[in-house]
Every structure is written in structure tokens, then in C-alpha cells.
DRENMAR-818519 format. One line per field, with one value per atom (N, C-alpha, C): x, y, z; residue in three letters. Coordinates in steps of 0.001 Angstrom, whole numbers. Last residue first. Layout:
# DRENMAR-818519
px (X:...)
py (Y:...)
pz (Z:...)
rest (ala:...)
END
This chain:
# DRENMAR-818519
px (53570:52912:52190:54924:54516:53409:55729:54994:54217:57635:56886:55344:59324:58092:57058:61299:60349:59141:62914:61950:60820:63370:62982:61947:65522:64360:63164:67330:66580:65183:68284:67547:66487:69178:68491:67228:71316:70726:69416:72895:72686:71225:74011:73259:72283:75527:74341:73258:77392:76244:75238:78088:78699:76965:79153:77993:78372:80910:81006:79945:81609:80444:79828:83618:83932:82716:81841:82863:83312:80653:79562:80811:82192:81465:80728:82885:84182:83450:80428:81362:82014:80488:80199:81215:78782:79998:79234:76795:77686:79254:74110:75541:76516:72075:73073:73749:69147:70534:71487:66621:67132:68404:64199:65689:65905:61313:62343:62837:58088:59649:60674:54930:56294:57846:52465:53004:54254:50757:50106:50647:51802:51535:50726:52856:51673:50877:55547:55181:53526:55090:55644:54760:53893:53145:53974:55967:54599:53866:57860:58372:56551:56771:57037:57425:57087:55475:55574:60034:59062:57797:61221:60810:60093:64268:62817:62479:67933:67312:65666:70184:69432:68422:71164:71849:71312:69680:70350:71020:66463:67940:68960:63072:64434:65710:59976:61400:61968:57266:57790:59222:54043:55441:56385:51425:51571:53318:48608:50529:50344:46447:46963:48425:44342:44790:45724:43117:42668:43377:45370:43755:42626:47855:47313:45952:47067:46994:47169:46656:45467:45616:49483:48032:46880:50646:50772:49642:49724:49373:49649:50308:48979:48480:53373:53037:51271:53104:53450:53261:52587:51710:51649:54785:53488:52534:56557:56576:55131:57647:56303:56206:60384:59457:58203:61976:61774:60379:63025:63700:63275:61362:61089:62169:60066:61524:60933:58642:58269:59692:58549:59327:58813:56822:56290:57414:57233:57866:57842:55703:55599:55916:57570:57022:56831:58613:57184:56854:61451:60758:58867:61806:62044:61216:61134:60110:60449:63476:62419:61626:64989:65397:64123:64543:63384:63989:66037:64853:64213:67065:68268:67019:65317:65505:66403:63769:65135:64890:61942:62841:63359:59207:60776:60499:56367:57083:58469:55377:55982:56772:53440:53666:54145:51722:53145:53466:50393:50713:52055:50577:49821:49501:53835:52814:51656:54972:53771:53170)
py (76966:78045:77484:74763:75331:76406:72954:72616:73543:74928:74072:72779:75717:76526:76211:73540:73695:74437:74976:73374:73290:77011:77228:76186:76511:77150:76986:74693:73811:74542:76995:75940:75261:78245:78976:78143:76144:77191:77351:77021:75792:75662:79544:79128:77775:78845:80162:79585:77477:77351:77802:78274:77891:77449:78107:77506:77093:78068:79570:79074:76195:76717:77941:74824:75595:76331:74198:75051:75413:72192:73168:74413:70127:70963:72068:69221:69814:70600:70032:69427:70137:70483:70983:70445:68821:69099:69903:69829:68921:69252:70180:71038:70738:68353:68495:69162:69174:68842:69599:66921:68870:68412:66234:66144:67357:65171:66517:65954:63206:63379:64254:63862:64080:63739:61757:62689:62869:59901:60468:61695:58413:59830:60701:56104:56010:57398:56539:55886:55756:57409:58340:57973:55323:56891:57054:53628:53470:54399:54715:54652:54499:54203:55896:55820:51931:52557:53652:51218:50973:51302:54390:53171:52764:55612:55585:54637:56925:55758:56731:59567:59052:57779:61392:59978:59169:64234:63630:62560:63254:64366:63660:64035:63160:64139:64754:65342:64283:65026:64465:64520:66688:66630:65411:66891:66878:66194:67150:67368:66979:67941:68533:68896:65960:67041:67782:63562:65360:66213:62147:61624:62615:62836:62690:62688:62905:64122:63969:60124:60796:62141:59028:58628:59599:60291:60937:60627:59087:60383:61132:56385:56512:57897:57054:56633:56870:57046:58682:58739:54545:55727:56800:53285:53029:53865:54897:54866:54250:55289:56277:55458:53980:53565:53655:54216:54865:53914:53270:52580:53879:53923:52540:52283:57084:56390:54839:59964:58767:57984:62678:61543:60378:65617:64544:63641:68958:68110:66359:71773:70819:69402:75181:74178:72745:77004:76787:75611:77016:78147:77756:75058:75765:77185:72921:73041:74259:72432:73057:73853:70253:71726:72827:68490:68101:69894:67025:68132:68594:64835:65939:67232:62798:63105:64691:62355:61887:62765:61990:60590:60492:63912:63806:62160:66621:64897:64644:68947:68688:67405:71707:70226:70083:74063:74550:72982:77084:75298:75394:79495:79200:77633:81093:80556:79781:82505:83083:82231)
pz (54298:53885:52619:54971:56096:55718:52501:53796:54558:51966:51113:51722:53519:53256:52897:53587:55014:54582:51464:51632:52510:52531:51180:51127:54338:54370:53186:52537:53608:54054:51301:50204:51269:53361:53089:52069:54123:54834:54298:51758:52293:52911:51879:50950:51033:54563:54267:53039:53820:54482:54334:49907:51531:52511:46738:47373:49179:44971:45986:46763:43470:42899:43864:44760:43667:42757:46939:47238:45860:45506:46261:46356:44802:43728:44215:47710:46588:45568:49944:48786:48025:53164:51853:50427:55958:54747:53390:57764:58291:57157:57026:57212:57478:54743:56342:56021:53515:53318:54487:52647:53745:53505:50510:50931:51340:50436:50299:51237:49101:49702:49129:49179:48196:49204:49291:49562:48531:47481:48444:49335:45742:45364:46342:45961:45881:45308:46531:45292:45286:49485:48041:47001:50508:50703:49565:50327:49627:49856:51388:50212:49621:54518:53739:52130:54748:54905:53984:54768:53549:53447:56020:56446:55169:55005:55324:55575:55577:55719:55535:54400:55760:55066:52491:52991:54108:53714:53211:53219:55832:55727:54968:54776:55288:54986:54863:55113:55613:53270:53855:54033:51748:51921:53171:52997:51601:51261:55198:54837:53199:55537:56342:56154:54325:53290:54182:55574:55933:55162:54872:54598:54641:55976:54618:53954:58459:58196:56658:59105:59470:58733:58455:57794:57995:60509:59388:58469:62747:62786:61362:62067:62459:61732:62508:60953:60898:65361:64441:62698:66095:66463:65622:64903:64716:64878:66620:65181:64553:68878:68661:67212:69141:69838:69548:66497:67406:68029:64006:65090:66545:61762:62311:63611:61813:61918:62854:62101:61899:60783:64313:63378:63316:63688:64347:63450:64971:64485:64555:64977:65493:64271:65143:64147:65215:66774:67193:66235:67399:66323:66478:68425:69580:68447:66813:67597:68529:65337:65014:66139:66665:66668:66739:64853:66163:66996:62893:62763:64498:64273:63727:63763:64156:65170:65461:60710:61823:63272:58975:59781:60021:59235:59179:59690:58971:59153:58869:60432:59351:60019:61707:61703:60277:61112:61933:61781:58722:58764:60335:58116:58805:59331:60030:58765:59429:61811:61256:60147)
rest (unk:unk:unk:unk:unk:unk:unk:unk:unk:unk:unk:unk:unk:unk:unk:unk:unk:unk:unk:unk:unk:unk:unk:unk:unk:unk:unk:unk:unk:unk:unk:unk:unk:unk:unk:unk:unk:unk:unk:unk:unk:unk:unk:unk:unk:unk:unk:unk:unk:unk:unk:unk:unk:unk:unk:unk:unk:unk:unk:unk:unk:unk:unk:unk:unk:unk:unk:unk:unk:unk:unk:unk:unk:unk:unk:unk:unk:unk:unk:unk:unk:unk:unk:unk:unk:unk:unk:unk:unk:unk:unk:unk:unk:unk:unk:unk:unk:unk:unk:unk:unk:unk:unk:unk:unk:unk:unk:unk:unk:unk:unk:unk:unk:unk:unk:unk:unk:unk:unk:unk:unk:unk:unk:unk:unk:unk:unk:unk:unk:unk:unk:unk:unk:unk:unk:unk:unk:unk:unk:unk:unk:unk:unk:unk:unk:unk:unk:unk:unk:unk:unk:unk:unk:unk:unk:unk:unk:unk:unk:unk:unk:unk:unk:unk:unk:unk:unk:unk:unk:unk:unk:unk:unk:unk:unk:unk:unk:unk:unk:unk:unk:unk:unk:unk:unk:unk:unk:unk:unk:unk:unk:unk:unk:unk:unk:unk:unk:unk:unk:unk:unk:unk:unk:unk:unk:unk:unk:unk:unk:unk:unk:unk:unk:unk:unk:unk:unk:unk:unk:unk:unk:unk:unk:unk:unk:unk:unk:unk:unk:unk:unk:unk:unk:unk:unk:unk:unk:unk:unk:unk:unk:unk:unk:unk:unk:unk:unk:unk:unk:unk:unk:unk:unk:unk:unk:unk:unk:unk:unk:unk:unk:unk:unk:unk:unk:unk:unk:unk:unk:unk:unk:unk:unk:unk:unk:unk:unk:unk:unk:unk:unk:unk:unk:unk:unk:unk:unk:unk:unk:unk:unk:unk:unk:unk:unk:unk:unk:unk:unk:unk:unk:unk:unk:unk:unk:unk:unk:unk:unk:unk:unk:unk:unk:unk:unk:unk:unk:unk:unk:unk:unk:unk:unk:unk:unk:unk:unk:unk:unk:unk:unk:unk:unk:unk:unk:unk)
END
């Protein structure tokens, strides 16, 4: 139900999304689309459409995407993998769920 449904990533991990209806465009220098999908982000910066940019923790950007940041043209958010929970997360009662819910939280930031 929100009223935004596209949101940029650089990984392939996000691409889940799309079964919730969000349209998930990656822009990742080792994908084929990448020129094209860097095109498509330019266009939705330039239209006010995005604002935000999603990588997944410990993950790689391309230097196009560091100069969108540093330029101030978008923001980069960190989603954070489920994969592990750290020693400080577990003594801080901090489980998936919670996890979970921060990554929601992020996505909103975009979507609504």
C-alpha cells in the first residue's frame, strides 16, 4: 500500500521484494543491466522519484554510486543480513525479529 513501489540496491539478495509488489532495480557493476539500471537511477534522481539507496551490509558499490552519495544526491542505507547475529546483538537480547523490523523501517524510508 505505499505509495512509492521502486527502490535501488546492489545486490541481487533484495530482489525477494518484488514478490510483495516493490520493484527492485540493482545497480551492481558486475551485472550485465548496470549501465542501463545506473541510466534508470539517474533518471529517478533527476525526477525526485528516489532519494535513498540500499546496500546490504559488508557488500561492495560501484564508484558511480559513491559520487551520487558524496554528491548529496541520494542517501545510502545499510539493510542488515540475517545471516548472523553478533556477540553484542545477542547480549543486547537483539534477535531477528528485531533485525527484521530495523530493515522494515529502512525500506519505509523510501517507500512512504
Amino acid at each position: 500500500n505505499a505509495p512509492k513501489n521502486t527502490i535501488f540496491t546492489n545486490s541481487n539478495a533484495l530482489k525477494f521484494l518484488e514478490k510483495y509488489g516493490i520493484n527492485v532495480i540493482v545497480v551492481n557493476e558486475n551485472d550485465i543491466q548496470y549501465e542501463k539500471n545506473l541510466a534508470i537511477l539517474n533518471n529517478y534522481i533527476n525526477e525526485s522519484k528516489v532519494s535513498n539507496f540500499y546496500i546490504l551490509e559488508n557488500s561492495n558499490y560501484s564508484n558511480d554510486i559513491d559520487k551520487l552519495v558524496n554528491g548529496n544526491k541520494i542517501t545510502l542505507l545499510t539493510l542488515r543480513n540475517l545471516k548472523n547475529i553478533t556477540d553484542n546483538e545477542r547480549n543486547n537480547k537483539t534477535n531477528y525479529i528485531d533485525i527484521s523490523k530495523s530493515n522494515l523501517d529502512l525500506l519505509k524510508k523510501e517507500l512512504y
